[in-house]
C-alpha positions in Angstrom: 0.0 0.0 0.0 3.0 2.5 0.8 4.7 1.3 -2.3 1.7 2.2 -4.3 0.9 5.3 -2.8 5.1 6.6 -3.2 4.3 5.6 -7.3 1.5 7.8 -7.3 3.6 10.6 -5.3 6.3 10.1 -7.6 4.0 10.5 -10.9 3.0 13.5 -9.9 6.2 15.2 -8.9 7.4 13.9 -12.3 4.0 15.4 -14.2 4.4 19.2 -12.1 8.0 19.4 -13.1 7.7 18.0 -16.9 4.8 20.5 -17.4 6.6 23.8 -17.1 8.9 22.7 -19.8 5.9 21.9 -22.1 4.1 24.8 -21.6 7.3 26.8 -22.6 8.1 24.9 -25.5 4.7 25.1 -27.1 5.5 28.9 -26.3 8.5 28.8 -28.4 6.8 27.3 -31.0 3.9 29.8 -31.2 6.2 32.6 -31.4 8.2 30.9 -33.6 5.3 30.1 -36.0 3.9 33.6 -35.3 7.8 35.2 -36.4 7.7 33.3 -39.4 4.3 34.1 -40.3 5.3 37.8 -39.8 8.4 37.5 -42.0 6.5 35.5 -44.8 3.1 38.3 -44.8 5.1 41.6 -46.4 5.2 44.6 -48.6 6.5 43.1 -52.1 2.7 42.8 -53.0 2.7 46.6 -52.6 5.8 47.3 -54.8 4.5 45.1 -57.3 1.6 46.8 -57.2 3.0 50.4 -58.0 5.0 49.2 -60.8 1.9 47.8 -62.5 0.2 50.8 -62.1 3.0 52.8 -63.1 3.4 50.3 -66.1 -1.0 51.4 -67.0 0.4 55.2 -67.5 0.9 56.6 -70.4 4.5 56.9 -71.6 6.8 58.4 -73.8 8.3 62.2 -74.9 5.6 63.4 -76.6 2.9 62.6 -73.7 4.4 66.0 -72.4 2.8 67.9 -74.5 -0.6 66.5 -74.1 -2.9 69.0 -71.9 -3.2 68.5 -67.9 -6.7 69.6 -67.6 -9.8 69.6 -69.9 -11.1 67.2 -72.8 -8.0 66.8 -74.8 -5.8 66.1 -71.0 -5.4 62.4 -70.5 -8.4 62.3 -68.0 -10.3 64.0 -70.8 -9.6 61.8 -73.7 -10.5 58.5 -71.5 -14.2 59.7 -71.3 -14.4 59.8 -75.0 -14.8 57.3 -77.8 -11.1 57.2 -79.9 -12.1 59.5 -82.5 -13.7 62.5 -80.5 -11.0 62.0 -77.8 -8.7 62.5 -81.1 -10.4 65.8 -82.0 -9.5 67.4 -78.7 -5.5 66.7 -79.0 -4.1 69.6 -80.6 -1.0 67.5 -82.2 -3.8 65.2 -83.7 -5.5 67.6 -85.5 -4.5 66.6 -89.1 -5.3 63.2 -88.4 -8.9 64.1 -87.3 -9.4 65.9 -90.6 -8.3 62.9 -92.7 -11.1 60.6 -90.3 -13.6 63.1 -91.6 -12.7 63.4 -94.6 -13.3 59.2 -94.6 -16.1 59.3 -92.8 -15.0 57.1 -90.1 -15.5 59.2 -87.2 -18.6 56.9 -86.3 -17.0 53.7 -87.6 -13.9 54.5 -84.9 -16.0 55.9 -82.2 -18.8 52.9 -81.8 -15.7 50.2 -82.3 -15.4 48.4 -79.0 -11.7 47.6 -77.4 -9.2 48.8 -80.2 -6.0 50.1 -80.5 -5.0 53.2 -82.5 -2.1 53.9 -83.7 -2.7 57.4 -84.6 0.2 59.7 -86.5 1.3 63.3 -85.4 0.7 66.2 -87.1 4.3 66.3 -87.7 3.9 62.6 -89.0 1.7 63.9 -91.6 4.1 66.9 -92.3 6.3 64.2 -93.1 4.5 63.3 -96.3 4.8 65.9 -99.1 2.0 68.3 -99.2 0.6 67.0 -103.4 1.0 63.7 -102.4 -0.5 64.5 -98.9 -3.3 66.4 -101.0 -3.9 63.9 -103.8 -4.8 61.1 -100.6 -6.9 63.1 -98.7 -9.0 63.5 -101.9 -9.3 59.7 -102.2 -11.5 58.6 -99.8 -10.9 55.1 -100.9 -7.2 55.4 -100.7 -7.3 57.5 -97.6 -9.8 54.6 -95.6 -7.1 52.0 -96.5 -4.0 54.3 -94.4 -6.1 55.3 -92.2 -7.7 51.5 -91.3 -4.2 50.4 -91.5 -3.8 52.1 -88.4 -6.3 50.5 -86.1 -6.1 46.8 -85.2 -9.4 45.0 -83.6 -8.5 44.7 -80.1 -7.0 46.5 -77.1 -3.1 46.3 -77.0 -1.1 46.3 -73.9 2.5 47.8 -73.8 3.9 44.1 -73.3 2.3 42.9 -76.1 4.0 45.3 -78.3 7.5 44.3 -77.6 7.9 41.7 -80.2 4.2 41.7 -82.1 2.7 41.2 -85.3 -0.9 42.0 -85.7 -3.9 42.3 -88.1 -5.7 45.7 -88.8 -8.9 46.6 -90.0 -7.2 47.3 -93.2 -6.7 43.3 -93.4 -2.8 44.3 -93.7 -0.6 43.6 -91.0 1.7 45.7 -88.8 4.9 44.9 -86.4 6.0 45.8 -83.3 9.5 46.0 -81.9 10.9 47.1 -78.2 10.5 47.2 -74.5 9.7 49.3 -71.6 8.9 52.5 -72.7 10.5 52.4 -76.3 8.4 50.8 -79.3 8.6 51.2 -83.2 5.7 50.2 -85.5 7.1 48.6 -89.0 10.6 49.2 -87.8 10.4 52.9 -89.0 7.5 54.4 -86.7 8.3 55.6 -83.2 5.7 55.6 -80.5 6.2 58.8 -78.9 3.1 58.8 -76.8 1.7 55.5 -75.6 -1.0 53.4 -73.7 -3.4 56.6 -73.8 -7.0 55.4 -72.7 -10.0 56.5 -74.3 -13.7 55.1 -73.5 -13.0 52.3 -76.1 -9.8 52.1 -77.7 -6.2 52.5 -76.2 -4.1 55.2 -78.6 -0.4 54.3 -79.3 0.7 57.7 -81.2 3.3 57.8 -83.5 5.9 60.0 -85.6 5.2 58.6 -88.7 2.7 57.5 -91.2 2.2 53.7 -91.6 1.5 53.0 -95.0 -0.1 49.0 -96.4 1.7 47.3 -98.3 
């Protein structure tokens, strides 16, 4: 009966000491876990999210020019459908006039998700003025440069940096570059890109892009 009840003594002076040492282990642990969950949850989800929405901004020299405020600023032209967004750019002014003179305003504006690559005044300047002249007074002629321009969906910067793609034209342009440096059919520079308007995205360039 003493033997028993010493066992029972013992046991339980072996279970009062053991238990401290559990308890603080199981501590350890938990801050252990807790450290590494803290070390694991962090901020490169935020930097990665400020370079993709730098990387939605328009980009490029000319983009300098383009008003801050008002319908032709970039706020402006992203309310608009392509070709009224167009008409209230001051350096696009000679390309609106050629849209007209198609009659494609209407055709541009109610086109859903497409991307513009839409020439400079000075890309038009580029052209001698008879030759300018004798297209602008063939509208058939004129519709084919000016639907070479436009391809049937939206295109991101990324896509651009090794494309090839059909236009409404049923010709087909290339793309060439990176980061914030394109050309169109190796000889057109982008010199304002990723410009959002209400249904297109405008890509515009210092040259004319003429079908083949």
């Amino acid at each position: 009966m003493n033997t028993l009840r010493f066992r029972r003594s013992a046991v339980a002076v072996a279970a009062a000491a053991t238990l401290p040492f559990a308890l603080a282990a199981c501590s350890d642990s938990g801050n252990a876990a807790s450290g590494e969950a803290t070390s694991q949850a962090a901020p490169p989800a935020a930097s990665e999210s400020s370079d993709t929405m730098a990387s939605d901004e328009p980009f490029g020299p000319a983009c300098a020019g383009v008003p801050k405020e008002g319908a032709g600023s970039f706020e402006g032209m992203a309310k608009d459908p392509v070709a009224t967004a167009a008409s209230n750019n001051p350096e696009l002014s000679t390309l609106v006039t050629a849209v007209k003179q198609a009659g494609l305003v209407d055709t541009l504006n109610n086109a859903e998700n497409i991307t513009v690559f839409a020439p400079t005044n000075a890309a038009f300047a580029k052209i001698p003025k008879a030759d300018l002249d004798k297209v602008l007074a063939d509208k058939e002629q004129l519709t084919k440069i000016l639907t070479y321009h436009v391809v049937g969906e939206k295109l991101a910067p990324k896509q651009l940096e090794n494309g090839s793609f059909e236009t409404l034209q049923k010709g087909t342009i290339t793309t060439k570059g990176s980061g914030k440096s394109y050309t169109v059919n190796d000889s057109s520079k982008v010199v304002c890109g990723n410009v959002p308007t209400a249904n297109a995205t405008v890509y515009i360039v210092d040259t004319v892009l003429m079908p083949k």
